[in-house]
MIKE-287629 format. One record per residue: x, y, z of N, C-alpha, C in turn; residue in three letters. Coordinates in steps of 0.1 Angstrom, whole numbers, plus 2048, in hexadecimal, padded with zeros to 3 digits. Example, Ala and Ser with C-alpha at 12.3 -4.5 7.8 and 13.67 -1.06 7.14 Angstrom:
   nu   nv   nw  cau  cav  caw   cu   cv   cw  res
  884  7C7  84E  87B  7D3  84E  884  7DF  84E  Ala
  880  7EA  847  889  7F5  847  881  800  84F  Ser
REM end
This chain:
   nu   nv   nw  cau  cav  caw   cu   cv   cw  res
  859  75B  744  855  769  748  847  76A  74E  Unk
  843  773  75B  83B  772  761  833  780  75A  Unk
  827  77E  757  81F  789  751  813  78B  75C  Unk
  810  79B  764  80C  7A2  76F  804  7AA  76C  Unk
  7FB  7A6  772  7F1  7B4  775  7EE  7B6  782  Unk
  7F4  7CA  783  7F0  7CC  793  7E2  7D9  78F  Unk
  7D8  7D5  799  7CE  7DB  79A  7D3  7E8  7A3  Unk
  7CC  7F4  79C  7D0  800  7A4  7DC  804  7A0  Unk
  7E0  801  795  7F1  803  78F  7F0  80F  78F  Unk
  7EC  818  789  7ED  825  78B  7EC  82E  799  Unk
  7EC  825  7A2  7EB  82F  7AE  7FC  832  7B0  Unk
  7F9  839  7C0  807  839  7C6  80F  829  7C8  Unk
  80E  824  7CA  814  816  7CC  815  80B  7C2  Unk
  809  80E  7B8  809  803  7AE  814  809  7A1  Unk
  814  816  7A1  81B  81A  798  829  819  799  Unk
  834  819  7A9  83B  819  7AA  842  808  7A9  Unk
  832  802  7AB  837  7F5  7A8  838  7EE  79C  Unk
  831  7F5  793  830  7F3  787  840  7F6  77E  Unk
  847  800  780  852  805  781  85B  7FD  784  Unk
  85B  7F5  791  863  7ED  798  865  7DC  78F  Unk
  854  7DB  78D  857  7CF  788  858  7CE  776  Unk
  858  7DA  76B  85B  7D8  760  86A  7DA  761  Unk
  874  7E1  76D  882  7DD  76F  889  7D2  773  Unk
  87E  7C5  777  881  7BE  77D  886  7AF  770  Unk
  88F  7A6  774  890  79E  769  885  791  76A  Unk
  883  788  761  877  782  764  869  785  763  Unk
  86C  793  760  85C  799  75B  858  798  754  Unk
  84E  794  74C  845  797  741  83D  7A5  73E  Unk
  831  7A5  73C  827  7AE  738  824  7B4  748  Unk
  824  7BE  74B  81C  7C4  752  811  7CF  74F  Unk
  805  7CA  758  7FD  7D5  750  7F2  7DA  761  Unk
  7F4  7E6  75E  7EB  7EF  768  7DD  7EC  766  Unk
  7D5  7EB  76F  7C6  7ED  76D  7C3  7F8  77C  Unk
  7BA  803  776  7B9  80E  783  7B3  811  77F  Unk
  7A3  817  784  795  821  782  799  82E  783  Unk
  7A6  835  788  7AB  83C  78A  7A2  849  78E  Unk
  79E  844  79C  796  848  7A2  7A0  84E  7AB  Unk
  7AC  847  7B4  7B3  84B  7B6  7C2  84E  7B4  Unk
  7C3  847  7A9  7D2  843  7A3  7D0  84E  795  Unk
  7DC  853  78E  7DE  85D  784  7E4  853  776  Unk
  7E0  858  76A  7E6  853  761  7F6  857  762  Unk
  7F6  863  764  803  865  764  80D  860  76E  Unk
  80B  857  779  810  854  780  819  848  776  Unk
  815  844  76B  81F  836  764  821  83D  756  Unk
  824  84B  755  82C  854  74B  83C  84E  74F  Unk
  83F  844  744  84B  843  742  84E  836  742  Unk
  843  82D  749  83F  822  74A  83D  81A  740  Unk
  83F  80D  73B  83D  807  730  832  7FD  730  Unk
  826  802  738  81D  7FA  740  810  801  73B  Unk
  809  7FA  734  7F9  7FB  72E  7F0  7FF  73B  Unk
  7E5  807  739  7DE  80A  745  7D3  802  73E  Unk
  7C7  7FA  746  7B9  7F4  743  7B4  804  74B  Unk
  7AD  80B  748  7A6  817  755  793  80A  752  Unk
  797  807  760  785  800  765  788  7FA  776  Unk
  77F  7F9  77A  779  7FA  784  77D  7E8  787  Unk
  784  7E8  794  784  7D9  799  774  7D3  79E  Unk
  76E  7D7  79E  75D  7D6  7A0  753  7D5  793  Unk
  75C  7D3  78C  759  7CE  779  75B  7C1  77B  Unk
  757  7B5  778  75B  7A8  779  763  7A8  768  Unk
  75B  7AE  75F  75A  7AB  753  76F  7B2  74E  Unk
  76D  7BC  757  779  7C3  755  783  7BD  759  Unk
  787  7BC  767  78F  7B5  76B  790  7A5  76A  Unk
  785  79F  763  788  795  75B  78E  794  750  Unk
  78E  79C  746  793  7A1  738  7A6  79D  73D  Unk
  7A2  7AB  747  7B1  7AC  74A  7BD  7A2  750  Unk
  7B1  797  754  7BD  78D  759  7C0  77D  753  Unk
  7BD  783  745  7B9  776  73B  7CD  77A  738  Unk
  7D5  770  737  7E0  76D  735  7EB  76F  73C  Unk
  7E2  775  74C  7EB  77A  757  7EF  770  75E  Unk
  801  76B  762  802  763  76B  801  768  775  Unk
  804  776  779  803  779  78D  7FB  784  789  Unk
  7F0  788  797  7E9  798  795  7EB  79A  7A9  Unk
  7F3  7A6  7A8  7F6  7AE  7B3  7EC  7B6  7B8  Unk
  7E5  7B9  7BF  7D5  7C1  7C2  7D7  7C9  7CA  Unk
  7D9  7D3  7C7  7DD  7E0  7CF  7D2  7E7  7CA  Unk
  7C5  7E6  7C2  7BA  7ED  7C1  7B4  7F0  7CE  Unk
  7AF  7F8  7D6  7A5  7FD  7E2  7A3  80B  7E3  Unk
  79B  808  7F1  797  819  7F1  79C  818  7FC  Unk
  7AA  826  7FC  7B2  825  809  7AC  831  817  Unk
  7B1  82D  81F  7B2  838  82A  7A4  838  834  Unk
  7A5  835  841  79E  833  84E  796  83C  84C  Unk
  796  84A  84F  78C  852  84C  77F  853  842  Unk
  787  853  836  782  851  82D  774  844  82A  Unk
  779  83A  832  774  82E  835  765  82F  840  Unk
  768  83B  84E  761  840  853  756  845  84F  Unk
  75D  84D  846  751  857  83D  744  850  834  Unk
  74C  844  82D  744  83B  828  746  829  827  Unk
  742  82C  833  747  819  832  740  811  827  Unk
  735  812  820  734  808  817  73B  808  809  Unk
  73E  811  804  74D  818  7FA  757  810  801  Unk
  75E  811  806  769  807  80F  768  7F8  80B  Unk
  75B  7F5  814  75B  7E9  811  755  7E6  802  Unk
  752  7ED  7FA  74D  7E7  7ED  75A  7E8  7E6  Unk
  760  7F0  7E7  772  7EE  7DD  77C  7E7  7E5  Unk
  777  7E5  7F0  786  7DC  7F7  781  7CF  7F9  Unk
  775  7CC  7FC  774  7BA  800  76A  7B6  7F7  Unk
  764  7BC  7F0  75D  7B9  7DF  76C  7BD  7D6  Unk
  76A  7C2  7D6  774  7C5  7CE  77E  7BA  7CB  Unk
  784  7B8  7D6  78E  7AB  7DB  78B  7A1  7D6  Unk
  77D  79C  7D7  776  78F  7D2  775  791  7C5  Unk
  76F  79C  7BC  76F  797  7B0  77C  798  7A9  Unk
  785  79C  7AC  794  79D  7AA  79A  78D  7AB  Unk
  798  788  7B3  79D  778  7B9  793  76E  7AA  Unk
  784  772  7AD  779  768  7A4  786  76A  794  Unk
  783  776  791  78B  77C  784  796  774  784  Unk
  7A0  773  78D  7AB  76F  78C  7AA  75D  78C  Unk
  7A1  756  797  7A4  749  793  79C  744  784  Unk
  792  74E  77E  78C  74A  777  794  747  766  Unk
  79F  750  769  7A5  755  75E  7B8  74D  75E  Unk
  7B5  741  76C  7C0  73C  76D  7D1  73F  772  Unk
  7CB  74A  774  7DA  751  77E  7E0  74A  788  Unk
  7E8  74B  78A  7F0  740  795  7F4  748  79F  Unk
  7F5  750  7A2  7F9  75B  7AF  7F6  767  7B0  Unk
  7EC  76A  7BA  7E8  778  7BC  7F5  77D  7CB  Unk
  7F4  789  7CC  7FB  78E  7D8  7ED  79F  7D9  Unk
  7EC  79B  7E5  7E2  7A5  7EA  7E9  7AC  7F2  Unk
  7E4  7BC  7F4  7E6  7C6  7FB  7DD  7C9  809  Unk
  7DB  7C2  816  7D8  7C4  821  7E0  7D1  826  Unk
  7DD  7D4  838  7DE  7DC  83A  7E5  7D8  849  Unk
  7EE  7E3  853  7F2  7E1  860  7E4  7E5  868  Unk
  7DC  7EC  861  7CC  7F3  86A  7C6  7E1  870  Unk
  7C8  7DC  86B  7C2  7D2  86C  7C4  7C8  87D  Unk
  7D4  7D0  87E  7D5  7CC  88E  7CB  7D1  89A  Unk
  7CB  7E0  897  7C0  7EA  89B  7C0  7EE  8AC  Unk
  7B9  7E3  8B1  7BA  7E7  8C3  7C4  7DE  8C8  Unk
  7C9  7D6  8BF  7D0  7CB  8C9  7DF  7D8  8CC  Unk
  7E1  7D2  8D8  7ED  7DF  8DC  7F7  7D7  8D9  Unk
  7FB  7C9  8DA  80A  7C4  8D9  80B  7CC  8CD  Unk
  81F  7CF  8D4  829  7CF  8C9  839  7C9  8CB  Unk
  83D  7C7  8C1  837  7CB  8B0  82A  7BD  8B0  Unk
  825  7C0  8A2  819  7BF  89B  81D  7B2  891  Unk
  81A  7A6  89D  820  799  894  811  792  88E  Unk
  815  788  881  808  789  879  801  77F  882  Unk
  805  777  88C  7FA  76F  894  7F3  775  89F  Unk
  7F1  783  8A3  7E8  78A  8A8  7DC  789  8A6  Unk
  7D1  788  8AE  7C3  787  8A9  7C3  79A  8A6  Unk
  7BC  79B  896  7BC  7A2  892  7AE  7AD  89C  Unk
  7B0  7B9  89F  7A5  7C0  8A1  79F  7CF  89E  Unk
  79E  7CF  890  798  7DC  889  790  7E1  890  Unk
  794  7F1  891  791  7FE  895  786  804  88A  Unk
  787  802  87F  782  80A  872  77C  7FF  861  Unk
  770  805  859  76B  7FF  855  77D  7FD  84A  Unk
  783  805  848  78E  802  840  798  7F5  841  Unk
  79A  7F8  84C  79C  7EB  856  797  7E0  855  Unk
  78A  7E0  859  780  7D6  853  783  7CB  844  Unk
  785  7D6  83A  781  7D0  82A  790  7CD  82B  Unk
  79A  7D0  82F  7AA  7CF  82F  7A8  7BF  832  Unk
  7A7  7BD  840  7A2  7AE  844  79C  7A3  838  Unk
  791  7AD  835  78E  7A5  82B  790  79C  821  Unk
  796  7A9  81A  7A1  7A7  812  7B1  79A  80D  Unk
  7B1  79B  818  7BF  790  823  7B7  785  823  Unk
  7AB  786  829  7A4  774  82A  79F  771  821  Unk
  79A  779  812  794  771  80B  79F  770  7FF  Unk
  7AC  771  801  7B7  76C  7F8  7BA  760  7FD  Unk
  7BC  763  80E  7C2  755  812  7B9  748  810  Unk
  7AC  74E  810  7A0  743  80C  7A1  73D  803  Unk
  7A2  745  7F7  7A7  741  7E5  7AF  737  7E7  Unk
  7BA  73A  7EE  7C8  730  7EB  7C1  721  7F1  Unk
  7BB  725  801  7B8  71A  804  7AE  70C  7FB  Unk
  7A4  719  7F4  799  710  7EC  79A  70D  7E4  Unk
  7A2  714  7DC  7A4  716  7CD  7B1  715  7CB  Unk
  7B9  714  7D6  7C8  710  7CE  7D0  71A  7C7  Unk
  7CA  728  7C9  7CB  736  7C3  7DB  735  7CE  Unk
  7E8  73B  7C9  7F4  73A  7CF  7F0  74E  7D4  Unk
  7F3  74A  7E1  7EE  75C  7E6  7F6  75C  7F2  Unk
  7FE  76B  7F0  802  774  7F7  7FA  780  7FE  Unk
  7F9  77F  80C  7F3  78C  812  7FC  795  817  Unk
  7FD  7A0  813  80B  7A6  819  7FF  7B2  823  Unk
  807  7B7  82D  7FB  7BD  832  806  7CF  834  Unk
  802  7D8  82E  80C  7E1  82A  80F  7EA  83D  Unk
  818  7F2  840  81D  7FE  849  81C  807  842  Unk
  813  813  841  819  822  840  822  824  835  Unk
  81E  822  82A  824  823  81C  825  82F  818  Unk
  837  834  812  833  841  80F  83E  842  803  Unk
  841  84F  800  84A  84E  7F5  846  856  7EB  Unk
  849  858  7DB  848  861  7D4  837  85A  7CE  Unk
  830  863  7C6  827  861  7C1  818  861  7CD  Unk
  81E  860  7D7  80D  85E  7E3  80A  872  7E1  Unk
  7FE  86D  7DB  7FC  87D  7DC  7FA  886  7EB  Unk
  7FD  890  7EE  7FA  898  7F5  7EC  89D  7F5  Unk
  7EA  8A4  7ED  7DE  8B0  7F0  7CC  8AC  7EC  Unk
  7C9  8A2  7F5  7BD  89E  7F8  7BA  89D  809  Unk
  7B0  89C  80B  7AA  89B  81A  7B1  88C  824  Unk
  7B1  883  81E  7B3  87A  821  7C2  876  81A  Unk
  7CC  881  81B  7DA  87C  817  7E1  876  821  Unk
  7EC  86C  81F  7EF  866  82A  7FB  86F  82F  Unk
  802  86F  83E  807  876  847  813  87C  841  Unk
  820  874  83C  827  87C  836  828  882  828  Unk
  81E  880  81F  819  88E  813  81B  89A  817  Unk
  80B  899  826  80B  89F  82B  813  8A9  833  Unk
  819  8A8  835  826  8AC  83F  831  8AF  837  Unk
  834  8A7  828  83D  8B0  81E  834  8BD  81C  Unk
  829  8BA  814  824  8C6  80B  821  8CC  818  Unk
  81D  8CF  822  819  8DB  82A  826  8DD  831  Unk
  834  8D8  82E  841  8E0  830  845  8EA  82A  Unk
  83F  8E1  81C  844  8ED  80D  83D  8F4  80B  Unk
  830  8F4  80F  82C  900  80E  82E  908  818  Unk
  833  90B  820  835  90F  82E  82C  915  839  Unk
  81D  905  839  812  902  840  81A  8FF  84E  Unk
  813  901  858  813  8F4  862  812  8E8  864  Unk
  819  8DF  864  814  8D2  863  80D  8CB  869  Unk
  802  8C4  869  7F6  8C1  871  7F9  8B0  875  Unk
  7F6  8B3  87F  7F6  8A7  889  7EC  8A7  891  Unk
  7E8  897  88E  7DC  897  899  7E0  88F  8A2  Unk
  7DD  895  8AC  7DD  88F  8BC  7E9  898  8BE  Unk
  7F2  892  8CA  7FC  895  8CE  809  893  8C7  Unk
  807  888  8BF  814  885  8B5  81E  87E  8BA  Unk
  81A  876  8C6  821  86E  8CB  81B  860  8C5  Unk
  814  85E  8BB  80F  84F  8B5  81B  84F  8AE  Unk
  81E  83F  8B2  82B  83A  8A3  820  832  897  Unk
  82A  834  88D  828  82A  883  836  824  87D  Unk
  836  81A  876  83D  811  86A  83E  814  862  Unk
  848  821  85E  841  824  84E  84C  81B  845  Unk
  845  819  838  851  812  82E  850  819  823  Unk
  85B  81C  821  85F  823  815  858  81B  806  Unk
  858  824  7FB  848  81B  7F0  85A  80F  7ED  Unk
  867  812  7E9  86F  80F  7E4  86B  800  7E9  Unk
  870  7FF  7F8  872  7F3  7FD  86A  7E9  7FD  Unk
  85A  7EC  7FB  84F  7E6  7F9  84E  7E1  7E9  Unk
  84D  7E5  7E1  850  7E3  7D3  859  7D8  7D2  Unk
  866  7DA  7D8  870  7D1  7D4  86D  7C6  7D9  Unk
  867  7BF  7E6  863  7B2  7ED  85B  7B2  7E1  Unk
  84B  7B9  7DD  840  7B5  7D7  846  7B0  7C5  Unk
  852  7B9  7C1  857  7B0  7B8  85E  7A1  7B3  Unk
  861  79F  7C3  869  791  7C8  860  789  7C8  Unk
  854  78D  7D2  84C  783  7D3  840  77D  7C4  Unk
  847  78A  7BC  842  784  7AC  844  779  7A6  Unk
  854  77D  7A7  85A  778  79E  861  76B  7A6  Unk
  862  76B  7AE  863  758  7B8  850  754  7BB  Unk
  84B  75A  7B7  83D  752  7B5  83B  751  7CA  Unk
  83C  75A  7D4  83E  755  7DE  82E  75A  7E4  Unk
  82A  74B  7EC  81E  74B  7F4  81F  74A  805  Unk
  816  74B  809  815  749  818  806  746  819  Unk
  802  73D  822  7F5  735  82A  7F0  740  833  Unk
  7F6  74A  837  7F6  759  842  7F6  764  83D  Unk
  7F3  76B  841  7F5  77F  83C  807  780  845  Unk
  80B  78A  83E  81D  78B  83B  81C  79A  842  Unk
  823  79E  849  823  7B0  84A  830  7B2  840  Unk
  82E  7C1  83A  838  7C7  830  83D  7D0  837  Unk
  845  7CE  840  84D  7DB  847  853  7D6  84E  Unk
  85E  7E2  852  86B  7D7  859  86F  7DD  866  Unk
  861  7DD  86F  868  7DC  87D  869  7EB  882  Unk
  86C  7F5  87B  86E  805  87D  861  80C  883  Unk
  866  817  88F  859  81D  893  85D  827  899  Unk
  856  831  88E  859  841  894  84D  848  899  Unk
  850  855  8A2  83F  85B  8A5  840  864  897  Unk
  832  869  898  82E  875  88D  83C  880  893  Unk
  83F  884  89F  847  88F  8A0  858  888  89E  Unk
  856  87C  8A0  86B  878  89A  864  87D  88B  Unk
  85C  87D  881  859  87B  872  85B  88E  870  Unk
  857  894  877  856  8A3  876  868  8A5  879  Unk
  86D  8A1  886  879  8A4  886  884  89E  879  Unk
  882  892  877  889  88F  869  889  896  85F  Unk
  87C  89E  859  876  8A7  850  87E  8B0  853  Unk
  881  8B6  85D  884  8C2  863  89A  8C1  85C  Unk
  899  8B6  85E  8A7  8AF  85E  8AA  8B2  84C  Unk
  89E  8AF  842  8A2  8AB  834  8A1  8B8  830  Unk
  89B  8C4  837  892  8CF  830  89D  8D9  836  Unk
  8A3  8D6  841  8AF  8E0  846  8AC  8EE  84C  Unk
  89B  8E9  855  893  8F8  859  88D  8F4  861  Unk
  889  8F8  86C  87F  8F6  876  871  8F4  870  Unk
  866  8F0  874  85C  8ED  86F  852  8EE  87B  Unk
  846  8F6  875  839  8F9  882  82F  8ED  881  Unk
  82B  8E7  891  822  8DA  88C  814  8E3  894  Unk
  809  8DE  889  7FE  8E3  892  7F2  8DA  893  Unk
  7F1  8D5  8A3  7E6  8CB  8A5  7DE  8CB  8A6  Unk
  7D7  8BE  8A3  7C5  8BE  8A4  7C3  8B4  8A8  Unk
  7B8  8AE  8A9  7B0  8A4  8AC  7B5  896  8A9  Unk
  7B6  88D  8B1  7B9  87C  8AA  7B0  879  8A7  Unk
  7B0  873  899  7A9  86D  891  7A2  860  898  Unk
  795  85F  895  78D  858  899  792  846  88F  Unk
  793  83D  894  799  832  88B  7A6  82B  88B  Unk
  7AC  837  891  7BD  83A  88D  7C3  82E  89B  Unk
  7CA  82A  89E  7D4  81E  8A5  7DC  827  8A7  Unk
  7E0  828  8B5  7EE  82E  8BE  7FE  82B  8B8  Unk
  801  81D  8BA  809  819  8B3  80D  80A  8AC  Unk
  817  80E  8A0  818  802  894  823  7FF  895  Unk
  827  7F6  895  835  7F0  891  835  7DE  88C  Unk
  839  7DE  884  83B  7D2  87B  840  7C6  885  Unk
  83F  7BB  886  845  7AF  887  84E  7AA  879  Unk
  85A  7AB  878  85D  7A6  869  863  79B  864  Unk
  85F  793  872  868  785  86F  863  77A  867  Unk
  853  77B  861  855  772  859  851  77B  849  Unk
  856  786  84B  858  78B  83A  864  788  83B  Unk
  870  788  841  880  787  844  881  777  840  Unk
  879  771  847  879  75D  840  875  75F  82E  Unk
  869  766  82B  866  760  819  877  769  817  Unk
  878  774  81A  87E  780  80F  889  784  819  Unk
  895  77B  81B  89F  77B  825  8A9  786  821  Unk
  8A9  78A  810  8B0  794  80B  8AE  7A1  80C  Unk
  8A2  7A5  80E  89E  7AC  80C  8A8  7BE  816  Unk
  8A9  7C5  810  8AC  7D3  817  8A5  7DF  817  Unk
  89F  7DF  81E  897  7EC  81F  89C  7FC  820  Unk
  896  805  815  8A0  812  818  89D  81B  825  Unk
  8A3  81F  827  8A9  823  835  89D  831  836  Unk
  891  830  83E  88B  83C  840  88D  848  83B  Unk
  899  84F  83F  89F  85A  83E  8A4  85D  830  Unk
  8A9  851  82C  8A6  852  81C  89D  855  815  Unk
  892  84B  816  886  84F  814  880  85D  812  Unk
  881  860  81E  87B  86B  81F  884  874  81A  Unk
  88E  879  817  894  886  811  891  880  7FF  Unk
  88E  870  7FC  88C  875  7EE  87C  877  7EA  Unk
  875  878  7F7  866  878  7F3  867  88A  7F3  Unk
  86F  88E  7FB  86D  89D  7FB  875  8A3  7EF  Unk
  878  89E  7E9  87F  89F  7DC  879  89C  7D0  Unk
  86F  892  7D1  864  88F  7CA  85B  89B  7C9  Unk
  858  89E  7D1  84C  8A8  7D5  851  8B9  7D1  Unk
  85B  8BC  7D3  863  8C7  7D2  864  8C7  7C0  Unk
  864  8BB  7BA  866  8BA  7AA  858  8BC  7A8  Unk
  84A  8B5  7AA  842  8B9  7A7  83D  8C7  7AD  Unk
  83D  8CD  7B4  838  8DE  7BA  83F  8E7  7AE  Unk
  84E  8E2  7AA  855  8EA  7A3  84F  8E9  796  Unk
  849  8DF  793  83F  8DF  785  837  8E5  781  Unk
  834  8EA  791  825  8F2  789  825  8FF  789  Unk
REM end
């Protein structure tokens, strides 16, 4: 039995992973560790998953926490381009410090397999598409930047230390639990909750940028695989499979699950932000040849279903 700790468990992503992998067989102990700075306790109500609440920037803490861990999954950072803008040294102090004392913690305490959370920002100006992982990488943004970071100082570990590491570098993650109603929410929160409320939906630029989005489902399930087969790579991996819609196909689909026309109202393109994303997926399709990804459209009518359960709560 493989016994886990993912950092940031309580966020959007870690929680649904956490979920994923106490259903998974071959599991052991899973335990959350989140400062829940951005992540909710309540996001692992139901969950049979212990929260540590401290700070991956604790040596002392996230040392504690990885004393009898065979794998730790690191989805702990501080997300979103902007946000990154506003304060680039926050960025980089929880994504590429952060990263390091998470790795120190982890070889110190004898772990045999980390799997780290990179990012697609990290392609940035390079225009090829799709977005294969031997691109020389060229960040646009300090987010971007510590993402990078992040990715090379795992693959460093494995190289120096023998640390078994996975870089998965994520697409446009969405699904139930990414909260909506902050400044820096990502695009489709955004675009459910200002449906349901019956806002305009905001788009910056023209809305002809695509992205990659992956449903949280599809990502979980690889990140559970790659647990529980102990699976590494010498390279950063993209987690997305190839899909690329604009912001306005994402409003028309919306339009599709919601069964109503919908007002879009523009602004400004974000300073940071990449035109367009789309995955290379052929060597996640070599480790994880099984793998099936849910179908966008799915996706999205159960994220608006998600969201519609929580509005109706309160």
């Amino acid at each position: 039995m493989t016994d886990v700790l993912v950092t940031g468990g309580a966020g959007f992503i870690g929680a649904n992973l956490c979920r994923a992998l106490r259903a998974a067989d071959g599991i052991g102990r899973v335990v959350a560790f989140d400062d829940l700075s951005s992540g909710r306790r309540d996001n692992l109500d139901g969950v049979d998953t212990p929260l540590v609440e401290a700070s991956i920037l604790d040596p002392a803490a996230i040392g504690a926490a990885c004393e009898g861990i065979d794998a730790v999954v690191h989805l702990a950072a501080r997300p979103s381009v902007p946000r990154s803008i506003a304060d680039p040294m926050a960025s980089h102090a929880a994504n590429a410090t952060g990263t390091l004392t998470v790795l120190e913690a982890a070889r110190a305490a004898g772990v045999g397999h980390v799997i780290v959370a990179s990012s697609s920002s990290v392609y940035g100006a390079n225009p090829t598409l799709p977005k294969s992982e031997d691109l020389v990488p060229r960040p646009l943004s300090p987010y971007a930047v510590s993402k990078l970071a992040t990715e090379s100082y795992a693959l460093a570990y494995q190289s120096c230390f023998g640390l078994g590491a996975l870089a998965f570098r994520f697409f446009n993650v969405f699904g139930p639990l990414q909260a909506p109603g902050h400044a820096y929410a990502a695009v489709i929160p955004q675009f459910v909750a200002a449906a349901l409320d019956g806002r305009p939906l905001p788009v910056h630029g023209d809305g002809g940028q695509t992205r990659d989005f992956t449903y949280v489902d599809s990502l979980t399930a690889v990140i559970t695989e790659a647990v529980r087969r102990r699976v590494t790579s010498p390279t950063p991996v993209n987690l997305a499979f190839g899909s690329r819609r604009s912001l306005l196909e994402v409003v028309a689909e919306l339009e599709k699950v919601l069964g109503r026309p919908l007002e879009v109202e523009h602004g400004p393109a974000r300073t940071g932000d990449v035109r367009d994303s789309q995955a290379d997926q052929r060597r996640l399709r070599e480790l994880f040849p099984g793998v099936q990804p849910v179908d966008f459209a799915d996706g999205l009518a159960a994220t608006v279903g998600w969201m519609q359960h929580l509005e109706s709560g309160r």
